[in-house]
N, C-alpha and C positions, 0 to 999 in steps of 0.2 A: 249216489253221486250228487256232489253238492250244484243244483241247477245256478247257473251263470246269466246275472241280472246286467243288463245296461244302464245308467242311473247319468243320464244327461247332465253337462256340466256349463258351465258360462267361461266366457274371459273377460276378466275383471283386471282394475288395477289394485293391487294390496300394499300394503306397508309391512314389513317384517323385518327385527333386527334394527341393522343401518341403513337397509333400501327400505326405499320410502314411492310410493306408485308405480311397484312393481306389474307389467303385466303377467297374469295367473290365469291358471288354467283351475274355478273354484267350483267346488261344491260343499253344501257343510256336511259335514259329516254325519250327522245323524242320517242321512239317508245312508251311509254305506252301514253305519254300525245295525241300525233297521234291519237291512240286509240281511246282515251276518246275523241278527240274534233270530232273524226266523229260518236260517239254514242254509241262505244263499250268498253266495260271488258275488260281491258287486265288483264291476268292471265301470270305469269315468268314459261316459262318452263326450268327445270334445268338436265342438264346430269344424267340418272338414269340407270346404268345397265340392273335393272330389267326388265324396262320400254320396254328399248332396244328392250330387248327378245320378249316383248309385249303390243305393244303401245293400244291396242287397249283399256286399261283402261284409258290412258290419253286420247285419242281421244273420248272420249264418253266426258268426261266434256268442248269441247268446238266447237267452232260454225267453228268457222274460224281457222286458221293456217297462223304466219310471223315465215318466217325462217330468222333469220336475218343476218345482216355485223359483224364483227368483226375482231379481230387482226390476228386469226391463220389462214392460210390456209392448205385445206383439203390435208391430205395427198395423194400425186403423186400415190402411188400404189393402191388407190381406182380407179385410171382409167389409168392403167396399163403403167405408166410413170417412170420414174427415177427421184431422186430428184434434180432440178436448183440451185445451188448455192445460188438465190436471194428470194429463196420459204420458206416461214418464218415457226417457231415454228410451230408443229403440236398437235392436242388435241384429243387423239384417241377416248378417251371416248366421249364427243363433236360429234366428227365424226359418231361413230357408231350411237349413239342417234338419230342426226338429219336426217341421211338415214331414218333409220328406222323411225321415224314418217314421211318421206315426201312419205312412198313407202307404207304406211298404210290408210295416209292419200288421195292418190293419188286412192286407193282402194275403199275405200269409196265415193269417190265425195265428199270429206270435200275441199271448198273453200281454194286456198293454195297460198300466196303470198311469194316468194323468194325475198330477197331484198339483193344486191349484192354476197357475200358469200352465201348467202341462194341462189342463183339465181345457180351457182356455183353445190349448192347442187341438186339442184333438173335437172340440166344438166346432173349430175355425176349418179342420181338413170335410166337415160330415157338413161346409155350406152353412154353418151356424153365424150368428154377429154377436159382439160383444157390449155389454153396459159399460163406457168406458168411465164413468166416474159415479159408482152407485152411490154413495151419500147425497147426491141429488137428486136422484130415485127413491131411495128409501127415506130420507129425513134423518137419518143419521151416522154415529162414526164409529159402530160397535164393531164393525169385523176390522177394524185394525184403530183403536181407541188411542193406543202408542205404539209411534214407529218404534220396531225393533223389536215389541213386544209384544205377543201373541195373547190374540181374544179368544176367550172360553167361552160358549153357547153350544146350544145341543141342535142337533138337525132329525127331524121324522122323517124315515125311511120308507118306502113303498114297502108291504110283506110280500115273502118272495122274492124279492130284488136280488140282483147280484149285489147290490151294495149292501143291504140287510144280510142278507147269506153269510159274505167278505166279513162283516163287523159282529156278527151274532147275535142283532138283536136290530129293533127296531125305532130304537130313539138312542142316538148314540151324542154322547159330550165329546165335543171337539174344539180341539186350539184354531187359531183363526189370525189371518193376515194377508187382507189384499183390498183394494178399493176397486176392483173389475171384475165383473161376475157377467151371468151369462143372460144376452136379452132375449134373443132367437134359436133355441133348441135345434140342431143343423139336423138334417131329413135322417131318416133311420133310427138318431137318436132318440131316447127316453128318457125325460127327469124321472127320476127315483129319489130325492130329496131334494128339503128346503130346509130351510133355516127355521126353528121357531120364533125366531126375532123378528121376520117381514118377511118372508116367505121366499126370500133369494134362492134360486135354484142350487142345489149345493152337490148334486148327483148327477152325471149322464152315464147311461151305457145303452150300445149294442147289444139288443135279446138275441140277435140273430147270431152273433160270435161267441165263442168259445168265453173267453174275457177280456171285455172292451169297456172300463169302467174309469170314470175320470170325476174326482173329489175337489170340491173350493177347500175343506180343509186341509190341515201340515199332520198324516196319522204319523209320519218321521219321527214327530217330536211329541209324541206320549208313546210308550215305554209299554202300556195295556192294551194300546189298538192291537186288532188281528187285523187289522185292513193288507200290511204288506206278506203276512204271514201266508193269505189265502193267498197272493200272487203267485208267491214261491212254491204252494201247495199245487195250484194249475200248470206250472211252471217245470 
């Protein structure tokens, strides 16, 4: 039986056709095709209030859990910051949602992949703060060089890691796109990678859980990662 992924979604305004800033209900697509080529369902999860209040009906219809990347970042005073000048649009509704599934799901031992903003999110539920504008931190603009365009650099894995385990190897090449990375490791949690560019954390997981792993990189959008493969495989 094919295990059924939840793969979190945004509401965006889109253009298509003759409507022109339509609101949408978006995710790109390579995370569902992701999905499907390592064997699973994905199912759109969409910002729901109610849900909010209590996930625990969405969490019953699925196997696994990706929190995914997207345009907004989470807002600064979910992990008691001031907002940076370069810290883009915030989506509260968004926000509260995908806490609240990662803090339900985290409860459960529901298999839970973060992938960059997701990654983010689930720093943000474990008491973690975030680097809201790492090119000031690091000295430069390699993990997203052009918007819209994903950076290539390679991240060293801990041996052993679930993230080493997930990817099969212990220095893995990965696409790249986000100016927010992570500044304080939230309690529980473990870095398991960095970047070999400056040493940005690029891994957290819970040793204590089943699988509770959350990636700065997009494994969505290479074709040869097993990162989502091993979710489905826990999954």
């Amino acid at each position: 039986m094919r295990p059924t992924v939840g793969i979190t979604a945004a509401v965006e305004r889109v253009s298509y056709g003759s409507w022109k800033g339509v609101p949408a209900a978006l995710s790109p697509l390579s995370y569902v095709r992701a999905v499907q080529r390592a064997g699973g369902r994905p199912v759109l999860l969409l910002p729901d209030a109610e849900d909010a209040r209590d996930p625990a009906g969405v969490l019953d219809l699925i196997d696994a859990l990706i929190l995914t990347g997207g345009a907004g970042d989470l807002d600064p005073k979910l992990y008691g910051q001031e907002r940076h000048p370069a810290t883009g649009p915030v989506q509260e509704e968004r926000d509260a949602y995908e806490l609240a599934l990662a803090r339900a799901a985290l409860e459960r031992g529901l298999p839970t992949l973060g992938i960059c903003r997701g990654m983010q999110v689930i720093n943000v539920v474990y008491g973690g703060t975030l680097d809201q504008h790492l090119p000031e931190t690091v000295g430069h603009e390699k993990h997203r060089h052009n918007p819209g365009t994903f950076s290539d650099h390679e991240v060293r894995l801990v041996p052993g890691s679930l993230a080493a385990r997930a990817v099969g190897r212990e220095l893995e090449p990965v696409k790249s796109h986000h100016h927010q990375g992570i500044r304080e490791v939230g309690e529980g949690l473990e870095a398991t990678g960095w970047s070999t560019l400056d040493g940005t954390v690029e891994a957290v997981e819970d040793p204590q859980k089943r699988f509770v792993l959350g990636v700065l990189w997009h494994p969505e959008e290479d074709e040869k990662s097993a990162l989502i493969r091993a979710l489905i495989e826990e999954a």
